[in-house]
C-alpha positions in Angstrom: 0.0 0.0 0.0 0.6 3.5 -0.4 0.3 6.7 1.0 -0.2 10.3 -0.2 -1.1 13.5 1.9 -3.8 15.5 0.5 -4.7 19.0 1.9 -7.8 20.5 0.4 -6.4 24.0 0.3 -8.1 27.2 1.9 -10.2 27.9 -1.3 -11.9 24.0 -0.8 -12.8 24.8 2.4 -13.9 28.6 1.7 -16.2 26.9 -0.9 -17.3 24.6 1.2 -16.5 21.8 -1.6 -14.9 19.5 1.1 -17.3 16.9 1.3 -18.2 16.4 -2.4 -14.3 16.3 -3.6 -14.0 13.3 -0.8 -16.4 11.6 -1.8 -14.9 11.6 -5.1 -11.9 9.6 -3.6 -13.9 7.6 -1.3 -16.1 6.4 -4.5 -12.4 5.6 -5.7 -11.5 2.7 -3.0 -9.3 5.1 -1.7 -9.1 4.7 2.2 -8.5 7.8 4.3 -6.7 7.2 7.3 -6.2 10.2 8.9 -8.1 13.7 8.5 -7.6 17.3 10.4 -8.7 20.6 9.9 -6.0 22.7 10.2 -4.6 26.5 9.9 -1.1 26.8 8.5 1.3 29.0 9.7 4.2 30.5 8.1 6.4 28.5 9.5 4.6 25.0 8.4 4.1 26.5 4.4 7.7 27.0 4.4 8.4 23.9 5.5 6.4 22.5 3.1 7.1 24.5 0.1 10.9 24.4 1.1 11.5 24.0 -2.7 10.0 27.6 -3.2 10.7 29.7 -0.5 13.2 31.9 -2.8 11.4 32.3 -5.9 9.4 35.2 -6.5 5.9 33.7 -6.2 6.6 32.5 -2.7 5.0 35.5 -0.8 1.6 35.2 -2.6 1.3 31.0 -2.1 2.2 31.7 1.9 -0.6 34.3 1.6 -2.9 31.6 0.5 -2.1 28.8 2.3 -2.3 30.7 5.6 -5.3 32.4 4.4 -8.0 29.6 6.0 -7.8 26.8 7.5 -6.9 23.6 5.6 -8.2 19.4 5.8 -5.2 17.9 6.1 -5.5 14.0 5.3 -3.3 10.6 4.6 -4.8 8.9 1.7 -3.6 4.9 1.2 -4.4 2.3 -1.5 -2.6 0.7 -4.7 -0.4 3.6 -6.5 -2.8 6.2 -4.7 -0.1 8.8 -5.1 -0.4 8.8 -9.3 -4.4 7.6 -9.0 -5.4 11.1 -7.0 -2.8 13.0 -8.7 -4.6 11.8 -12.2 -8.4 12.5 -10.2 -6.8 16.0 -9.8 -6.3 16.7 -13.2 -3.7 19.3 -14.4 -2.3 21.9 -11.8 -4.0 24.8 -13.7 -8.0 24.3 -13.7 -8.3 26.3 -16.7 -6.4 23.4 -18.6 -7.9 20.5 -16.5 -9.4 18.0 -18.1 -13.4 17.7 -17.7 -14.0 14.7 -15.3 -11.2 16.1 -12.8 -11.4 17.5 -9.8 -10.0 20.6 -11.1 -11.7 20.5 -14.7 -14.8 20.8 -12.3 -14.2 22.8 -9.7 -11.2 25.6 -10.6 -10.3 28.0 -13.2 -6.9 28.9 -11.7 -3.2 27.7 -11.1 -2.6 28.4 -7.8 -6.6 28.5 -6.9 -7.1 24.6 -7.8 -8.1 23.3 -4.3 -6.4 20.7 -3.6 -2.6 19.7 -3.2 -1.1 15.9 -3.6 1.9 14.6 -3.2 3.8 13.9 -6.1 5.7 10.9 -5.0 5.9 8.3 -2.5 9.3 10.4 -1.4 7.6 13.5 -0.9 4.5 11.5 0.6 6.5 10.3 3.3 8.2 14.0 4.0 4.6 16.0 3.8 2.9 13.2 6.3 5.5 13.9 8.6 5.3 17.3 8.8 1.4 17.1 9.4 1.0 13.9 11.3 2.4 12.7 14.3 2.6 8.5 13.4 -0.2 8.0 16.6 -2.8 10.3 14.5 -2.8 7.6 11.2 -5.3 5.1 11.5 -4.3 1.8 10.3 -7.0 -0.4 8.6 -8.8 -2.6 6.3 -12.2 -1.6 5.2 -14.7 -4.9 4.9 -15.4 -4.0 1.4 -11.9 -4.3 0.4 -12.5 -7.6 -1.3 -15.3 -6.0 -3.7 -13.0 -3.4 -4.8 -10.2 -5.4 -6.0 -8.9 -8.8 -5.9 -7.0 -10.7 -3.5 -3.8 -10.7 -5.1 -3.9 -7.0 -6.4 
């Protein structure tokens, strides 16, 4: 199995979109095992967007980020990092493909509602910044066997 960490990002909440875009991965198989509403502060978006603290555009994602509160959550299932990346659709909503999330729901780059991880590397380092290992939830749903087989 594995993970990704999934914020729905202050304009998801704002828009109270929250529960329909989960249900989207729950419809998936995907299992969610852990979830908290959040506010980000400075110091956690930096962390997070290490990779950008430098480049010009920084300032106005911190803005954002901090702006409301985040759901933070751990998403786990077979190569759920690439599956909800692909539900996402492409980073800019205006270029999302119908059928995403963001072909449904954004018509913006950095307003597209919901962040992934892009890798099972990065997966590992964003989890740890938002969850302590006691908050995850280990488990196995009972309908596991209908939504894939045994060997899978």
């Amino acid at each position: 199995m594995e993970r990704s960490l999934v914020l729905l990002k202050p304009d998801c909440v704002q828009r109270r979109l929250m529960g329909r875009i989960i249900a989207r991965f729950e419809d998936k198989a995907i299992n969610i095992v852990a979830m908290k509403l959040i506010q980000v502060t400075p110091e956690l978006s930096k962390q997070h967007y290490a990779e950008h603290v430098n480049k010009p555009f920084y300032g106005g994602l911190e803005e954002f980020i901090t702006g409301a509160p985040v759901l933070a959550m751990v998403f786990e299932g077979l190569e759920v990092v690439r599956v909800v990346r692909d539900m996402l659709g492409a980073t800019n909503g205006l270029n999302a493909a119908p059928g995403t999330i963001r072909g449904d729901f954004s018509s913006s780059r950095q307003m597209n509602l919901v962040h992934a991880s892009d890798g099972p590397e990065s997966a590992a380092r964003e989890i740890d910044l938002y969850f302590k290992p006691e908050e995850i939830c280990e488990y196995t749903p009972d309908l596991t066997p209908w939504f894939r087989a045994a060997d899978e």
